[in-house]
Z-matrix of the N, CA and C atoms (Angstrom, degrees):
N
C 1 1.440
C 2 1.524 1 108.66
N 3 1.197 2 124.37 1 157.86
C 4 1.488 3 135.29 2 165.96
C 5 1.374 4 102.53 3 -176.03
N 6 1.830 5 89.37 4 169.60
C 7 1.347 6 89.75 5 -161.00
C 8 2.123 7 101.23 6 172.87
N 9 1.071 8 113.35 7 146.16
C 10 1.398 9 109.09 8 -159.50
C 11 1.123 10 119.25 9 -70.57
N 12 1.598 11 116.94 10 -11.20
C 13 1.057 12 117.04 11 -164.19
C 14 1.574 13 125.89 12 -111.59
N 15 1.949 14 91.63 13 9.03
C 16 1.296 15 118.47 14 155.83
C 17 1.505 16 133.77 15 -59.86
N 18 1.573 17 111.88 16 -10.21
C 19 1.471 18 119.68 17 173.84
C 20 1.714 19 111.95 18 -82.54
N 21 1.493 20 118.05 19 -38.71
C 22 1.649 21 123.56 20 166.08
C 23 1.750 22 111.92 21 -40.01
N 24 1.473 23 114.33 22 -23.32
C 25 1.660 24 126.95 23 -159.87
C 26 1.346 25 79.97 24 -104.17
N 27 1.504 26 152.92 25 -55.09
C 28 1.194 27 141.73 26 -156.57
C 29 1.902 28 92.14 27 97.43
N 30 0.960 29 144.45 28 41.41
C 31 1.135 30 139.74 29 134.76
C 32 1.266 31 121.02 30 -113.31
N 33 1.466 32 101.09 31 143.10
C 34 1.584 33 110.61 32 177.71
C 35 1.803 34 127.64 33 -53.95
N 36 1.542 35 106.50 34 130.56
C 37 1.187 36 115.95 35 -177.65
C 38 1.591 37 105.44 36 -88.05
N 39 1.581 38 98.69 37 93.53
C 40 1.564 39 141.36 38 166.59
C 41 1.313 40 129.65 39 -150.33
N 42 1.219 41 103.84 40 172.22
C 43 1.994 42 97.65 41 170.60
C 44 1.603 43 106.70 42 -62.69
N 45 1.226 44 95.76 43 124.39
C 46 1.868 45 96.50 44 179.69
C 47 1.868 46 84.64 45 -119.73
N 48 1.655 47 102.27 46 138.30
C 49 1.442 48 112.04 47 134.00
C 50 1.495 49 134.50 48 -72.98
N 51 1.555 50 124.18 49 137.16
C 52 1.351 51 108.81 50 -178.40
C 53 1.263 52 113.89 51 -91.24
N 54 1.195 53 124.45 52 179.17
C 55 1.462 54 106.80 53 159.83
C 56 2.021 55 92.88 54 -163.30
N 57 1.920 56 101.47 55 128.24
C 58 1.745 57 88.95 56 175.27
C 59 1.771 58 107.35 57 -99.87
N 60 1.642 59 107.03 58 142.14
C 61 1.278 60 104.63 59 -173.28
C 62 1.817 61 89.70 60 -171.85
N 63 1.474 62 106.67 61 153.73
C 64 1.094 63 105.70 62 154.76
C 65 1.306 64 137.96 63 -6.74
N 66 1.537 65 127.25 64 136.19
C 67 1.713 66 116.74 65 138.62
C 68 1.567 67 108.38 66 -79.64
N 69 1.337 68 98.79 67 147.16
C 70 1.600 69 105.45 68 -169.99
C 71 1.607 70 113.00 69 -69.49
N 72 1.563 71 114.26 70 -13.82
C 73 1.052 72 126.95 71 -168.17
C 74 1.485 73 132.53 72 -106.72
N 75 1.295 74 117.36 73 -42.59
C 76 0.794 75 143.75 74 -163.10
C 77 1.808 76 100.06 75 -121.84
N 78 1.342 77 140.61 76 -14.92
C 79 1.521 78 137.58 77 169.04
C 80 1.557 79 112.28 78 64.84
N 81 0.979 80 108.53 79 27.15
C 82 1.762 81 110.98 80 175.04
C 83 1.676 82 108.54 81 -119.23
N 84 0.985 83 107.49 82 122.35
C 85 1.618 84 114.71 83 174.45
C 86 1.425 85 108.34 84 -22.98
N 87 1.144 86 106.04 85 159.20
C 88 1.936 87 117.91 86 -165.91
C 89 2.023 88 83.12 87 -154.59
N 90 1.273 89 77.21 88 164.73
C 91 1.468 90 104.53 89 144.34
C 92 1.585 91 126.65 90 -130.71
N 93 1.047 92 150.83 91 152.76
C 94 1.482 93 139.77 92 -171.71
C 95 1.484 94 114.47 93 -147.69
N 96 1.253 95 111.93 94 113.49
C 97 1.705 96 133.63 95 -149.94
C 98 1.955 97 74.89 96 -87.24
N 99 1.057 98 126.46 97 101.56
C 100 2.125 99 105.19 98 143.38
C 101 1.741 100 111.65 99 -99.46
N 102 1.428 101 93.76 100 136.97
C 103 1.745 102 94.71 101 153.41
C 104 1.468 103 108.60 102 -118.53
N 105 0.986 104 109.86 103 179.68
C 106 2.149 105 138.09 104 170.03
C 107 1.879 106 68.93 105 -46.79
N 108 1.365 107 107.25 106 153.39
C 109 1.498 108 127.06 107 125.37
C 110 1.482 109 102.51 108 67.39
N 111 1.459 110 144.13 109 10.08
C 112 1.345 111 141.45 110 -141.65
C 113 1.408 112 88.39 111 -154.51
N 114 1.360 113 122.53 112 150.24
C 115 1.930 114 134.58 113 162.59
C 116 1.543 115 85.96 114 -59.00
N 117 1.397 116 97.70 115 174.54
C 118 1.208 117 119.18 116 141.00
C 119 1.088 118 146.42 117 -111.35
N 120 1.387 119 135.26 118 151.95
C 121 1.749 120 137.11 119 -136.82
C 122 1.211 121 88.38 120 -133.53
N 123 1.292 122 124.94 121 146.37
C 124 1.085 123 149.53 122 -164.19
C 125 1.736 124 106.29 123 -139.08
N 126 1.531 125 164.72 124 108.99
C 127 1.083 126 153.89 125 120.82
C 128 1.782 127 127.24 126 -72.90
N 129 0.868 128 89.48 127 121.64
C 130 1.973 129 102.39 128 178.18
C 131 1.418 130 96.81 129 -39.99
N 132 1.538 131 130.56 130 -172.88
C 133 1.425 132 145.03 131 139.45
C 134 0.935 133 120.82 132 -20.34
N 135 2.025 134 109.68 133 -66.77
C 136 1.134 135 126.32 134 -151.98
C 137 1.696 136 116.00 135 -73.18
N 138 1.896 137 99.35 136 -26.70
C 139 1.233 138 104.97 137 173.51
C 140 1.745 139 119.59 138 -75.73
N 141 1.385 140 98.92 139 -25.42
C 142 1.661 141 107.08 140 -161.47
C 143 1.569 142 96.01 141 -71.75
N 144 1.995 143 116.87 142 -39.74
C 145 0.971 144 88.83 143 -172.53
C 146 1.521 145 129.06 144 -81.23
N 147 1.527 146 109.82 145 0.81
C 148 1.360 147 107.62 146 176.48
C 149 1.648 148 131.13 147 -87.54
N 150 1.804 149 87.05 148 2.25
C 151 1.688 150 110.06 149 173.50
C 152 1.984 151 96.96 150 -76.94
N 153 1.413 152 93.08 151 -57.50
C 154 1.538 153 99.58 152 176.49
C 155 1.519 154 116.63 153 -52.09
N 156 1.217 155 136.23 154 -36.45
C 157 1.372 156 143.90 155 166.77
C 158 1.520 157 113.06 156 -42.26
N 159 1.842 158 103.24 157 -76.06
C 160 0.967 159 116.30 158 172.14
C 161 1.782 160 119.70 159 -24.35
N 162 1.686 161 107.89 160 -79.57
C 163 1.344 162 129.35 161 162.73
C 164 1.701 163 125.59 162 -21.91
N 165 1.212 164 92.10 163 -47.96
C 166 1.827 165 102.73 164 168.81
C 167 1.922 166 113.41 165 -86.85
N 168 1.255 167 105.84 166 -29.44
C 169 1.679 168 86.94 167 165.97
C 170 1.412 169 106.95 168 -96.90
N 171 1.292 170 123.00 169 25.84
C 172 1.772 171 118.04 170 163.02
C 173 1.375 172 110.21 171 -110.54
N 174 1.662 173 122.29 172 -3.14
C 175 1.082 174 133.36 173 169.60
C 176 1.477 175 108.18 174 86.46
N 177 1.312 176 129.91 175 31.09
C 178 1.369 177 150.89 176 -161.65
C 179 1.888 178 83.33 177 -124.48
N 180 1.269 179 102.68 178 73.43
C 181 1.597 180 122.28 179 171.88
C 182 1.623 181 89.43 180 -70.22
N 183 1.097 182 110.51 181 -68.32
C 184 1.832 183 108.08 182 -130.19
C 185 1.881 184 94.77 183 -67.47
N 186 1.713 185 104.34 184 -23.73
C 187 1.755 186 107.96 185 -157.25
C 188 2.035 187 86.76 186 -73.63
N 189 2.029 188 104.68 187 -45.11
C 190 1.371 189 104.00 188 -170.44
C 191 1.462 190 111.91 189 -49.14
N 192 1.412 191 126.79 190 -28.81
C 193 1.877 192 135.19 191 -127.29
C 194 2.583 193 71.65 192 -100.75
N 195 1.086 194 80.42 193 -53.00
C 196 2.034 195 93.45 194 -177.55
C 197 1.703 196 96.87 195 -41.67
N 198 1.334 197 123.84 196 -73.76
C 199 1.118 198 140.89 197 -172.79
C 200 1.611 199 108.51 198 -61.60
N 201 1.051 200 131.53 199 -26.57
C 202 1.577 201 137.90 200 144.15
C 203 1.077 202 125.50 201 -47.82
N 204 1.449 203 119.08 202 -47.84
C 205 1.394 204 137.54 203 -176.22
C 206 1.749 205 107.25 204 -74.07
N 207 1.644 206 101.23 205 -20.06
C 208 1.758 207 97.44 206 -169.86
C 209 1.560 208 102.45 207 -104.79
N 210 1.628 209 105.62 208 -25.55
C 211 1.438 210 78.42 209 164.25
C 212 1.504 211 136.18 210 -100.49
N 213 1.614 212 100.10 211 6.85
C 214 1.963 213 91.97 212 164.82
C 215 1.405 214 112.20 213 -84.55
N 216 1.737 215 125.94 214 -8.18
C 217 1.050 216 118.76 215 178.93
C 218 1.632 217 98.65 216 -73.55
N 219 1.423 218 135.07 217 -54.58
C 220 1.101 219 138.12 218 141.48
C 221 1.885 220 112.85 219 13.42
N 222 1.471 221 110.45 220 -80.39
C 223 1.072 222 112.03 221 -160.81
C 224 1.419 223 101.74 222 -72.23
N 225 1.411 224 131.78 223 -12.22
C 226 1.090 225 116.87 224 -175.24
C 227 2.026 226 118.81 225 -114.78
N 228 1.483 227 87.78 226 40.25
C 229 1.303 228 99.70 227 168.54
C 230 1.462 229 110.52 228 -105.08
C-alpha cells in the first residue's frame, strides 16, 4: 500500500507492507507500516484510524477499506 498521506503518520511515502501485531513494549495492538530501505513505523488504533479517515474523505476507498481490514484484525489479537 502507499499513499500521500502516509508522511502526516511519519511513514515513508512508498509501498509499505502492513502487518497487525503487538507493540513490543507497551502490549497494545499497533499496526507497523515496513518498506525496502526505511525504519519501521508503528501507529496505535487511534492513529491508523485517522489514516483510514483521512483515506476515505480523499476518496482512497479501496487503500481506507485495507487499513480497516488491519485494524479489526488488530483488535482481535
Amino acid at each position: 500500500m502507499k499513499s500521500g498521506f502516509f508522511k502526516d503518520f511519519g511513514i515513508p511515502v512508498t509501498e509499505c507492507e502492513i502487518e497487525a501485531n503487538f507493540h513490543p513494549q507497551f502490549r497494545v495492538p499497533y499496526l507497523f507500516f515496513r518498506s525496502p530501505g526505511n525504519p519501521l513505523v508503528g501507529l496505535d488504533l487511534t492513529g491508523a484510524s485517522q489514516l483510514r479517515q483521512r483515506l476515505a474523505h480523499a476518496g482512497e476507498m479501496e487503500q481506507a477499506n485495507e487499513i480497516d481490514q488491519h485494524i479489526e484484525k488488530a483488535k482481535r489479537l
